[in-house]
N, C-alpha and C positions, 0 to 999 in steps of 0.2 A: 405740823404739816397741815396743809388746806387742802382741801376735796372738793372738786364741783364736779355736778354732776345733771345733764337733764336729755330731755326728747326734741327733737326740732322736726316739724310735720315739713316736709318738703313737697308733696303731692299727694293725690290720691293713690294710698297701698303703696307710699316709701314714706319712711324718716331717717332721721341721722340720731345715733345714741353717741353721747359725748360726754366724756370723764376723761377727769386729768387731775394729780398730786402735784402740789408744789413744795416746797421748802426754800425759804429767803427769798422769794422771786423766782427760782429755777424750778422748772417742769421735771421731776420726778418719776412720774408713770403715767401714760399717757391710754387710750383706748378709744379712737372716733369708728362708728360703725355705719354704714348703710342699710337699711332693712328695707325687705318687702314684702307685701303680705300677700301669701299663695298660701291656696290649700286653707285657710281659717288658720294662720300661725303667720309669725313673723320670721322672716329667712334671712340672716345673713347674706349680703352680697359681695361687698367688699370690706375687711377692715384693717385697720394703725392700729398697733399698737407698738409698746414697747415689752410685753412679755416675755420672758427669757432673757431680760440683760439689753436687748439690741433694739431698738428700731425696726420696724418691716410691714410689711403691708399681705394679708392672705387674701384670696381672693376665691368663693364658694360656686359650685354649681349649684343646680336644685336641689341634685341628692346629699347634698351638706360636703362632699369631695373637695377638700382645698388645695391651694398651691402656693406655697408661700415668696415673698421676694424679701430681699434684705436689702432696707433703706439704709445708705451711710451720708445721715444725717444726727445730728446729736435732737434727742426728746424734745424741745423746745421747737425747732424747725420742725421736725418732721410732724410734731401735734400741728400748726398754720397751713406747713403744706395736707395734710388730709383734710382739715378742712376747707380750704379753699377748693382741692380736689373734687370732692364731694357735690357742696356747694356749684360749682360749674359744667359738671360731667352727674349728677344722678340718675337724668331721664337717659342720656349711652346710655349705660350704665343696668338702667332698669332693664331696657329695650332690650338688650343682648342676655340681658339672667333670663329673662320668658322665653326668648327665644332660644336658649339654651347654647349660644354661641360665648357663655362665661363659665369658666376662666378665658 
């Protein structure tokens, strides 16, 4: 199995955390995260993963409160589509966590 895993600074007080497994080429287990830094900690905002068997996407208030959706997409798509997600939508994204209008 192969494992990568790193940090991508996307702005001031966000990054993206990104890990994923493969075996022969297939995505395995997947986890792309959004963070942001409030309060002197990094918070969760939105994240992919595939924990628990499925594909799905959580998505956190301030108070760490999540809300889960269930992507039906197979690991391989659904790791490209979070990240491109991310990638195109972080500053939404941020904007509505501070504002407290996320989930």
């Amino acid at each position: 199995m192969q494992n990568k895993e790193y940090l991508i600074v996307l702005g001031e007080g966000a990054r993206k955390r990104h890990r994923h497994s493969t075996e022969q080429g297939r995505v395995v287990a997947f986890m792309v995260q959004l963070e942001i830094w409030q309060r002197g900690v990094w918070k969760p905002v939105l994240r992919y993963d595939s924990a628990h068997g499925f594909s799905h996407i959580d998505r956190y208030n301030m108070e760490g409160e999540q809300e889960k959706e269930i992507l039906n997409f197979p690991f391989g798509e659904a790791l490209s589509y979070a990240d491109l997600d991310i990638n195109e939508n972080w500053e939404e994204y941020k904007r509505k966590f501070m504002k407290g209008l996320f989930p």
